[in-house]
C-alpha positions as CSV (number, residue, x, y, z in Angstrom):
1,X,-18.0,5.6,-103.9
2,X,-16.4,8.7,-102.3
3,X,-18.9,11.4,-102.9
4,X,-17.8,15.2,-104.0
5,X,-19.1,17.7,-101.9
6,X,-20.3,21.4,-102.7
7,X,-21.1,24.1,-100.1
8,X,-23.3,26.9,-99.9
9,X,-22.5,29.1,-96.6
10,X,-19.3,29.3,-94.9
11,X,-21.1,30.9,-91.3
12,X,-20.3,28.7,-88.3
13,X,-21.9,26.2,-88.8
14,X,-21.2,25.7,-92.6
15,X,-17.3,26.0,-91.7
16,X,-17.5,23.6,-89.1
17,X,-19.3,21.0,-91.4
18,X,-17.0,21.4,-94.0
19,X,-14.0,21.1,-91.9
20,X,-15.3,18.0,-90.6
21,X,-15.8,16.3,-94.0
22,X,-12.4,17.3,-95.3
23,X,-10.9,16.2,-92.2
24,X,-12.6,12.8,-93.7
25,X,-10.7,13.4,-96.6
26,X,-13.7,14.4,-98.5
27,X,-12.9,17.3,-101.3
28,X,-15.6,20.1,-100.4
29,X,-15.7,23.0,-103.0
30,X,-17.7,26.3,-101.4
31,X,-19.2,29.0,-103.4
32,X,-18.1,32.3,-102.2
33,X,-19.3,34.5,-104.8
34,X,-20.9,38.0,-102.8
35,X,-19.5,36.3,-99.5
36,X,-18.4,38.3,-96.4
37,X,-14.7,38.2,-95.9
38,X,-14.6,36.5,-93.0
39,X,-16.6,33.8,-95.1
40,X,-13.5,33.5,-97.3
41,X,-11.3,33.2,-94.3
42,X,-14.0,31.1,-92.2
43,X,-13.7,28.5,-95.5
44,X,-9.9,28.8,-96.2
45,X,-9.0,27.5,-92.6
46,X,-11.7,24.8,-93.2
47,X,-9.4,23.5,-95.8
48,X,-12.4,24.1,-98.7
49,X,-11.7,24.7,-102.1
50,X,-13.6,27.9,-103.2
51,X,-15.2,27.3,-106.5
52,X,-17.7,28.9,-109.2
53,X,-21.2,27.9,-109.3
54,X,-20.9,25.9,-111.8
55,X,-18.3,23.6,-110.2
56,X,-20.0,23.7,-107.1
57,X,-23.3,22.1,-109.3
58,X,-21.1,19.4,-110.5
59,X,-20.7,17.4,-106.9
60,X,-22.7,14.9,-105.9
61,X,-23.9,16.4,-102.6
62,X,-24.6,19.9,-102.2
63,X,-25.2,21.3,-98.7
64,X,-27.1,24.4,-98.0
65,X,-25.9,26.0,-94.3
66,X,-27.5,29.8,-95.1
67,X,-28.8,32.4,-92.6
68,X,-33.1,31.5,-93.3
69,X,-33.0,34.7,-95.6
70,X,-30.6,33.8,-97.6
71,X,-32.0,30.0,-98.3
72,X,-34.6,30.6,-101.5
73,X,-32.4,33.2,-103.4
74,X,-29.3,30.8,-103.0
75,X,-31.4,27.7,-104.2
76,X,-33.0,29.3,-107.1
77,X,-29.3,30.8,-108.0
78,X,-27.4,27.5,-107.9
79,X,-30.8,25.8,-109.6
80,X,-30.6,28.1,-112.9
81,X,-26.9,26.9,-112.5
82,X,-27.8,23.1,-112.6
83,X,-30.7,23.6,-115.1
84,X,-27.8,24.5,-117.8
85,X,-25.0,22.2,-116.9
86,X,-27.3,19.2,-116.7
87,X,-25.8,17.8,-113.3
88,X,-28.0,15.6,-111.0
89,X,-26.9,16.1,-107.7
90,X,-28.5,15.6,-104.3
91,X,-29.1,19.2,-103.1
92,X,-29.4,18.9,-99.1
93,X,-31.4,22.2,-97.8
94,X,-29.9,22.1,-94.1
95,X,-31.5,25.8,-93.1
96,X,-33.6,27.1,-90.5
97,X,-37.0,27.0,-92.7
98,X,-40.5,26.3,-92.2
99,X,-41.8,23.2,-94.5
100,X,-43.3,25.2,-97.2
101,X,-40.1,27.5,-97.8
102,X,-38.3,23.8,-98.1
103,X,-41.1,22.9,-100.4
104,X,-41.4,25.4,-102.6
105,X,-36.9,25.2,-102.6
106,X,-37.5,21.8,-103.5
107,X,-39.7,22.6,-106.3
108,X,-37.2,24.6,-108.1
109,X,-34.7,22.7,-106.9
110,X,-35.7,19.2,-108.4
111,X,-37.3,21.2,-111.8
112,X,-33.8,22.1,-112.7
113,X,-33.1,18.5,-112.4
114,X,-31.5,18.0,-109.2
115,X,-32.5,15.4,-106.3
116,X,-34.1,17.5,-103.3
117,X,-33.5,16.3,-99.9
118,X,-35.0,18.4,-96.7
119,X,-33.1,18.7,-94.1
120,X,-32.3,20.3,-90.5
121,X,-29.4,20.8,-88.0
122,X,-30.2,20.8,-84.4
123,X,-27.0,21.1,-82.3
124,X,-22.9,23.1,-82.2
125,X,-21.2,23.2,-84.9
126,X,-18.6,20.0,-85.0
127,X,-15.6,20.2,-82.9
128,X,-16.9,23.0,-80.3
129,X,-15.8,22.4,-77.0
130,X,-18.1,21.0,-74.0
131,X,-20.9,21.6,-76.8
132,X,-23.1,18.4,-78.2
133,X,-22.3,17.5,-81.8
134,X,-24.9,18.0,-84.5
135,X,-27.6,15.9,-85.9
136,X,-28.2,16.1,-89.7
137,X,-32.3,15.1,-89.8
138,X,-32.8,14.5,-93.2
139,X,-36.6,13.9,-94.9
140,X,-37.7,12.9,-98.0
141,X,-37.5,9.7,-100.5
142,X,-33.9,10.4,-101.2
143,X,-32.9,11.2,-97.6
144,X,-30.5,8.1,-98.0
145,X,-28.7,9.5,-100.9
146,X,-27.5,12.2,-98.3
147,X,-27.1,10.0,-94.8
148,X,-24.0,8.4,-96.5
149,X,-22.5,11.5,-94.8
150,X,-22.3,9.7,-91.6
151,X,-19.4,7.5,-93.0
152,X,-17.6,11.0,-93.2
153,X,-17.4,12.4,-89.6
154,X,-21.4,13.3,-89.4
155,X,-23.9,12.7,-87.4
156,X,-27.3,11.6,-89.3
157,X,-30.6,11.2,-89.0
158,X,-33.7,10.1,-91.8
159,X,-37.2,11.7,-90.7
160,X,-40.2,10.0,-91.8
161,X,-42.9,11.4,-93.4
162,X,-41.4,13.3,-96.6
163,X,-40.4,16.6,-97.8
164,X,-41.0,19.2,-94.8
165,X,-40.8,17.1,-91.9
166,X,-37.0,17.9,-91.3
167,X,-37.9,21.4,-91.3
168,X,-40.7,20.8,-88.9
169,X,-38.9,19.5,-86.5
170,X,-36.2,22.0,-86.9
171,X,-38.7,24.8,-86.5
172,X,-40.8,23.3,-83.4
173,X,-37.1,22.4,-81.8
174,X,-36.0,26.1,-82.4
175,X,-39.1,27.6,-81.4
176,X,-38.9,25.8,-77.8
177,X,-35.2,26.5,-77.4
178,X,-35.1,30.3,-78.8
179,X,-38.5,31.7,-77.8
180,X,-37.7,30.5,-74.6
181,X,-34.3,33.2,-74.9
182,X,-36.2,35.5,-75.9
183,X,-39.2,35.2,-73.1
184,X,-36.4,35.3,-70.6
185,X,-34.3,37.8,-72.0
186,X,-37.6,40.4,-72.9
187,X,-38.7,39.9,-68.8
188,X,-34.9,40.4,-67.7
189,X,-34.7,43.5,-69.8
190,X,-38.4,44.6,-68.4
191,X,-37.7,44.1,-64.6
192,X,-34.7,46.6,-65.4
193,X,-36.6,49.4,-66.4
194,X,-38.9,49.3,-63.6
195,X,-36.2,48.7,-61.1
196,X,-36.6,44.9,-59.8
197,X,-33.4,43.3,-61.9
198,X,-31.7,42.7,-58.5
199,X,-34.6,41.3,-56.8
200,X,-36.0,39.1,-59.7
201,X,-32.2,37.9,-60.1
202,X,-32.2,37.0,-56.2
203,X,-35.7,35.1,-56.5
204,X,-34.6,33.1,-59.4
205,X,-31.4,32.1,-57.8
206,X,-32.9,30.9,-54.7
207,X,-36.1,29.2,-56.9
208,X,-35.5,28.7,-60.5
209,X,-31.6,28.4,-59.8
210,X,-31.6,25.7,-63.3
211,X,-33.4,28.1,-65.3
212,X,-31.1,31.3,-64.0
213,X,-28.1,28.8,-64.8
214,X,-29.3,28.0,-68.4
215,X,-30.0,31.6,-69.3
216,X,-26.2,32.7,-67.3
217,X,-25.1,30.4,-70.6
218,X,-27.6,30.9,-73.6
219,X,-28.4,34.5,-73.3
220,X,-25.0,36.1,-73.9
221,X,-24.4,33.7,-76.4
222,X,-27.6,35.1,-78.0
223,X,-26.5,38.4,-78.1
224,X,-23.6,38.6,-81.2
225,X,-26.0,35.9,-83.1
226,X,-29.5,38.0,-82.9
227,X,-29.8,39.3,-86.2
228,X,-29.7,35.7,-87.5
229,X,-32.1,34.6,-85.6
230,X,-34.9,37.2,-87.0
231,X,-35.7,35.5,-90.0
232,X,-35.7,32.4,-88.6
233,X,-38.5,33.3,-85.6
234,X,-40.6,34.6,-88.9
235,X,-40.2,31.2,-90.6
236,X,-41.4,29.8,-87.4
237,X,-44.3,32.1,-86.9
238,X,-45.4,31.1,-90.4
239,X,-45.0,27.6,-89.6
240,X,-47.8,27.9,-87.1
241,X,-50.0,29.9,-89.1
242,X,-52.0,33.6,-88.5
243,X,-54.7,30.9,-88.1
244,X,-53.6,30.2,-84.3
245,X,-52.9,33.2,-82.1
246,X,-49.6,31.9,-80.4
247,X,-48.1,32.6,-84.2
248,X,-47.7,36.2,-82.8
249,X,-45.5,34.8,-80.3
250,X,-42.7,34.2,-82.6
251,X,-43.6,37.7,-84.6
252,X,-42.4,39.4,-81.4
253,X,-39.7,37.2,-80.8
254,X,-38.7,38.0,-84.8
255,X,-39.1,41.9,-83.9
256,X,-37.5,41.7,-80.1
257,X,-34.5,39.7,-81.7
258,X,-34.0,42.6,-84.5
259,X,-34.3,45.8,-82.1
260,X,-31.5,43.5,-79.4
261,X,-29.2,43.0,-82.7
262,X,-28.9,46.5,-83.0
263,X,-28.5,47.2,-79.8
264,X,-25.7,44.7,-79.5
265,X,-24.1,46.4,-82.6
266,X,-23.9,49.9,-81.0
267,X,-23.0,48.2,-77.4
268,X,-26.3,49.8,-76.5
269,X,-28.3,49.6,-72.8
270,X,-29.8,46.4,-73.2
271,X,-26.7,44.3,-74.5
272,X,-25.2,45.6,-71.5
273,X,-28.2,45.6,-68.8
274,X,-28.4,41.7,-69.5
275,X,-24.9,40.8,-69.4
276,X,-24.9,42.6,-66.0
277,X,-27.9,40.8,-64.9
278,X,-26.3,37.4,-65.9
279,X,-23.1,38.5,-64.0
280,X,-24.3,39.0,-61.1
């Protein structure tokens, strides 16, 4: 059977997914409702259909691809949707979250009657060039139900271990990858203001030239995507727990990552100090 496909989030990421499965001649049908409008045009040249809530609860896969902030508000909106139509279908939570936000989503999720499946991106959106494609990772006891995606254009993967454990590994994976872009990018900005940019740039060319190169790549593509990536450093400082101190890691990084997006909105000093640092 051909499955129907409903979309929550029409970011990047989302757009890219969706493109793919219609592309696979899947029919995807996105909600929109209190969307940006470069959401709307993001999902229009993706070839999705937008649709109401309720017709979005009617497919047989729903995929969540939300900023981490937006993820329980948009479950528990489309859930008091599914509650009254009655539909059963497999609600995939793809989002940055920590295991108990995907929890307590699948909670509601599956009260209204739905089928809850956990789940995790790691990886560019589909189609980017000279960028990896992405893995679905997908936990929980219906994670099948939702890896039939791979005979549409995806990439899938079922994680053992149950409801959580796609998130897990999403928020370990994304605490490596972005606290380590946010390590480099605080010391960067830091040997600026006390006048040793040039000189710490010159060291790590001639010693660290791999992690110089890496940062040349990730850091200004950090920049314009900063204020997403707040929430998703608190989800992972929660993950770890106020029980271990290295949680306060990731509370920085959450803070450090808000104070750069508004620098980057206002073309501020620090946007600019590391793209000249990275330049040079």
């Amino acid at each position: 059977m051909t499955p129907s496909i409903g979309m929550l989030g029409a970011g990047g990421m989302g757009a890219a997914i969706g493109r793919r499965l219609v592309d696979n001649g899947l029919t995807v049908r996105i909600a929109l409702e209190g969307r940006s409008a470069a959401s709307r045009e993001r999902a229009a040249a993706a070839g999705m259909i937008p649709a109401s809530d309720a017709e979005v609860a009617a497919s047989d896969i729903i995929l969540a691809v939300l900023p981490p902030s937006d993820a329980v508000a948009a479950a528990g909106r489309l859930a008091a949707t599914i509650a009254r139509a009655g539909t059963k279908p497999v609600y995939v939570d793809l989002n940055a979250i920590g295991p108990e936000t995907a929890k307590a989503i699948g909670g509601s999720v599956e009260e209204a009657g739905a089928v809850f499946v956990d789940g995790s991106i790691i990886g560019f959106p589909p189609g980017a060039p000279d960028r990896p494609e992405p893995t679905l990772f997908l936990s929980g006891a219906a994670a099948d139900r939702a890896a039939v995606l791979a005979a549409h254009g995806l990439t899938t993967k079922v994680v053992p271990g149950g409801i959580g454990a796609a998130s897990a590994l999403k928020m370990s994976y994304g605490g490596i990858t972005k606290g380590q872009i946010a390590l480099g990018a605080s010391l960067i900005l830091a040997a600026e203001r006390a006048g040793a940019a040039a000189i710490l740039r010159d060291e790590l060319a001639a010693s660290q030239a791999a992690v110089l190169a890496g940062y040349r790549r990730s850091i200004p593509d950090m920049l314009p995507k900063a204020a997403r990536w707040v929430a998703e450093m608190e989800e992972i400082a929660a993950y770890i727990g106020p029980e271990h101190p290295e949680h306060a890691f990731f509370s920085a990084a959450a803070a450090f990552y808000r104070r750069i997006a508004a620098d980057e909105e206002k073309d501020g000093p620090e946007s600019e100090a590391l793209r000249a640092f990275l330049k040079g």
